[in-house]
C-alpha positions in Angstrom: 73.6 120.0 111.1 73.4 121.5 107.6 76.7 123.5 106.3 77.9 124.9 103.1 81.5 126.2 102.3 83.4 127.3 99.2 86.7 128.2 98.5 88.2 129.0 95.1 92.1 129.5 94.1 93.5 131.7 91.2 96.6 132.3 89.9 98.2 135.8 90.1 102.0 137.0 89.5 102.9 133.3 89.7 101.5 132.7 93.1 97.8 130.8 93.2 95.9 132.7 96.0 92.5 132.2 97.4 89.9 134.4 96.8 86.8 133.1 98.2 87.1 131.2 101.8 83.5 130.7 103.5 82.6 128.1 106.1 80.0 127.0 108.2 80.5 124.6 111.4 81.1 122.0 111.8 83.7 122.9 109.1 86.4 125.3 108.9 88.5 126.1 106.4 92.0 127.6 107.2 94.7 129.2 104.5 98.1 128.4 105.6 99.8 132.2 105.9 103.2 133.6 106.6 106.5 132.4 105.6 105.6 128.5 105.0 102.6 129.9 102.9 104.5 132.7 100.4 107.2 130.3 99.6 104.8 127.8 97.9 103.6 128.4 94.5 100.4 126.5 95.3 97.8 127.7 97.6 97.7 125.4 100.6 94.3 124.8 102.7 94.0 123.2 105.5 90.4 121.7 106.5 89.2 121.5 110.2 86.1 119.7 111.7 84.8 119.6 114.8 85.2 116.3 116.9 82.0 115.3 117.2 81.6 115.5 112.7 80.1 113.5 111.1 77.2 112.7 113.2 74.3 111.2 111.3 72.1 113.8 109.8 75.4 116.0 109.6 74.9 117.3 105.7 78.0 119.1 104.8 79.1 120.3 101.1 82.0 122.2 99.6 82.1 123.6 96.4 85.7 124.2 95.3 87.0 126.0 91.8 90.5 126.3 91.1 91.3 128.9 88.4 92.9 128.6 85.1 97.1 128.0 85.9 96.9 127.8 89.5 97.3 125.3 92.1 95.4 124.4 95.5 96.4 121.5 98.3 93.5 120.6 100.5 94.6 118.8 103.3 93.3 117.3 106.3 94.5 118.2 110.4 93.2 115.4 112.2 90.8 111.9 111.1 87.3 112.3 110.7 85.2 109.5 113.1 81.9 108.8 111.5 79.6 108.5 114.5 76.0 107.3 115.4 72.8 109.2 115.6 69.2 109.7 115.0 67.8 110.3 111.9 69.3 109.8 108.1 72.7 109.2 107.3 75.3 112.2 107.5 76.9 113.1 104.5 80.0 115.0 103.3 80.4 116.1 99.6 83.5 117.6 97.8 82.7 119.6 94.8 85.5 120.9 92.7 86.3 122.4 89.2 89.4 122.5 87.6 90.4 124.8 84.9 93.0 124.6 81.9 96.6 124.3 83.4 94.8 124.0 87.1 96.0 121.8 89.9 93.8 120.2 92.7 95.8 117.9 95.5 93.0 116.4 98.1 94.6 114.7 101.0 91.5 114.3 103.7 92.7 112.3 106.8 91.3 108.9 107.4 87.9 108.5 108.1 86.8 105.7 110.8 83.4 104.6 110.7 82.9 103.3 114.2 79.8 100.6 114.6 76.9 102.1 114.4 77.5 105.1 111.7 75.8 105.5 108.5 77.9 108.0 106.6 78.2 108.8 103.1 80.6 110.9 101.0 80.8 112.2 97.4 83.9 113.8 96.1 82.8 115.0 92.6 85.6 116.2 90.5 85.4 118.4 86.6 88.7 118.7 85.1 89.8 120.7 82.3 92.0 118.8 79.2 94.8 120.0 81.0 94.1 120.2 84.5 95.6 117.5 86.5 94.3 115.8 89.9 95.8 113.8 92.8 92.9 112.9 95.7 93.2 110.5 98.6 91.1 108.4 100.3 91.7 106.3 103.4 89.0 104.8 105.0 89.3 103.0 108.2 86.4 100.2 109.5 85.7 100.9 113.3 87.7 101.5 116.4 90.4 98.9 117.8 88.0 96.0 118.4 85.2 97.8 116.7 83.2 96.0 113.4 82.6 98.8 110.9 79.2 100.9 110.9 77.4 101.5 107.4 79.6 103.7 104.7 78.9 104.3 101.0 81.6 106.7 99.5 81.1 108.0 95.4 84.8 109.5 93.8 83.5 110.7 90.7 86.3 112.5 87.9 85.3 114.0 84.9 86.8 115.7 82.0 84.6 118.5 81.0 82.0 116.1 82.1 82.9 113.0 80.3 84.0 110.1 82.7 87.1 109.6 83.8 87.0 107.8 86.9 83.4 106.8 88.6 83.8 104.4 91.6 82.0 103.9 94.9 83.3 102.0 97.9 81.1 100.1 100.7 82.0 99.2 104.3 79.7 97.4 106.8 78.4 94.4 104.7 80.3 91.5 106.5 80.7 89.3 103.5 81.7 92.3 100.9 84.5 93.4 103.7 86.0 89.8 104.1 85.7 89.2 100.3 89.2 89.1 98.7 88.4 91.4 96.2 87.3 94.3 98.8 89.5 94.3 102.2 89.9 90.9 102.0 89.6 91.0 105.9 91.7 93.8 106.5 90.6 96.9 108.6 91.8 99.8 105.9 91.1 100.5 102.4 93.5 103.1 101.2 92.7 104.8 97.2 94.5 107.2 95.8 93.4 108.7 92.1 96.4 110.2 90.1 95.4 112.4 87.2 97.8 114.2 85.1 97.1 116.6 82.0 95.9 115.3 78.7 99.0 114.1 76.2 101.2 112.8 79.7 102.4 108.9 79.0 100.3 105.8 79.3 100.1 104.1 83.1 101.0 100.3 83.3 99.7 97.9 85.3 101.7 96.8 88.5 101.1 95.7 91.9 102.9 94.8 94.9 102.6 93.8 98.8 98.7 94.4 99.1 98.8 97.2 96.7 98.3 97.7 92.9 98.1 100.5 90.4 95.5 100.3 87.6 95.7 102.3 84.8 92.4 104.8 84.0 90.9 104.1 80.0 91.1 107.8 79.4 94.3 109.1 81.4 95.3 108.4 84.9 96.1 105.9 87.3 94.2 104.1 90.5 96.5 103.4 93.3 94.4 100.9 96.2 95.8 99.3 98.9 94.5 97.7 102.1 96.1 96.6 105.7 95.2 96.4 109.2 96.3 100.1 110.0 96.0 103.0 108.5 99.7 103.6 108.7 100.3 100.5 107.1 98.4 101.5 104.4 99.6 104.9 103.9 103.5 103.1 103.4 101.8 100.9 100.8 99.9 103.8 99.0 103.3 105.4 98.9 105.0 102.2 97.0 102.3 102.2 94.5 102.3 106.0 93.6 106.1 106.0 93.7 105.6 103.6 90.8 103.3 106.3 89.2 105.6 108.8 90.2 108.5 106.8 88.4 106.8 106.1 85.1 106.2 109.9 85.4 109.6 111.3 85.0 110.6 108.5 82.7 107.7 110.0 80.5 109.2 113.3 80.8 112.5 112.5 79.8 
């Protein structure tokens, strides 16, 4: 199944608001609305797929643009399971462009590759000098009991198209999964790219219990942690950014 969907985010009177929001299935896109939605400044987006996404040969792209000054949260409802087919491998690819003084927060759900997937993902990011970025990735390899199918996933940050970030994760490759530099025989990976805008303080070095921050040459940070759950994991991502978070506000003092 091929499916394009776009969605962009300006700022108005303070408020970011969407104004573009089309999808295609297996993908749905869904503005949160109402009380919960008018008292955020950001625009908040929640993204739905259908249980049975991705199934190899799924192709699915979004093409996101977030507006000079405003703010967008893209966030999962539920895990995406990677799941066997016929045919080539499915793939799923963020686009997004961030503009001067523009926010983008990504926060996707794990994704479980079960045995016999082949999936691969792109999440391809252009940020203004002073746009910042925070984007999530959790990746989880197989069921309970399940060896991991094939997965290649690409997180690629620029900064008006110079690198800032360009990393690619594998799972399925027995010895590359065991290896202590990978998941060093744990079941999750767990990433988490902090970006803030041009001029904020340097990022130290600093790791912990299966986690550790790593500073970006340019600006930025690298939080990556692995476990044998994805909840696990998440409480370890949260040590590491809290350090980021911490460093943050000192900067700002």
């Amino acid at each position: 199944m091929r499916a394009r969907a776009a969605l962009t985010v300006v700022r108005r009177g303070g408020r970011s608001v969407v104004t573009t929001l089309r999808a295609q299935a297996p993908l749905a896109l869904v503005p949160r609305r109402g009380t919960a939605g008018a008292a955020s400044r950001a625009a908040q987006v929640h993204l739905v797929g259908s249980a049975s996404t991705p199934l190899i040969g799924d192709d699915v792209e979004l093409e996101v643009t977030v507006g000079p000054g405003a703010a967008l949260k893209l966030a999962g409802v539920a895990a995406a399971v990677a799941l066997a087919g016929s045919g080539r491998a499915s793939r799923t690819v963020l686009r997004a462009r961030v503009a001067d003084g523009g926010s983008l927060t990504y926060r996707p759900e794990p994704t479980v590759v079960t045995a016999r997937a082949d999936h691969e993902t792109l999440l391809d990011v252009d940020l203004a000098p002073t746009a910042s970025l925070r984007a999530r990735d959790v990746l989880v390899a197989g069921r309970s009991g399940e060896t991991s199918g094939r997965y290649r996933g690409t997180v690629r940050v620029t900064e008006d198209g110079l690198p800032l970030l360009v990393q690619t994760q594998e799972l399925g490759d027995p010895l590359l999964d065991g290896s202590p530099a990978h998941l060093a025989g744990r079941r999750v990976l767990g990433t988490e790219v902090v970006i803030g805008p041009a001029g904020t303080g340097p990022v130290e070095p600093a790791a912990g219990d299966w986690w550790s921050v790593s500073p970006l040459a340019v600006r930025g940070a690298l939080a990556t942690a692995v476990a044998d759950d994805a909840v696990t994991a998440g409480h370890r991502l949260a040590a590491a950014l809290a350090v980021l978070d911490g460093e943050a506000a000192a900067a700002a003092v």
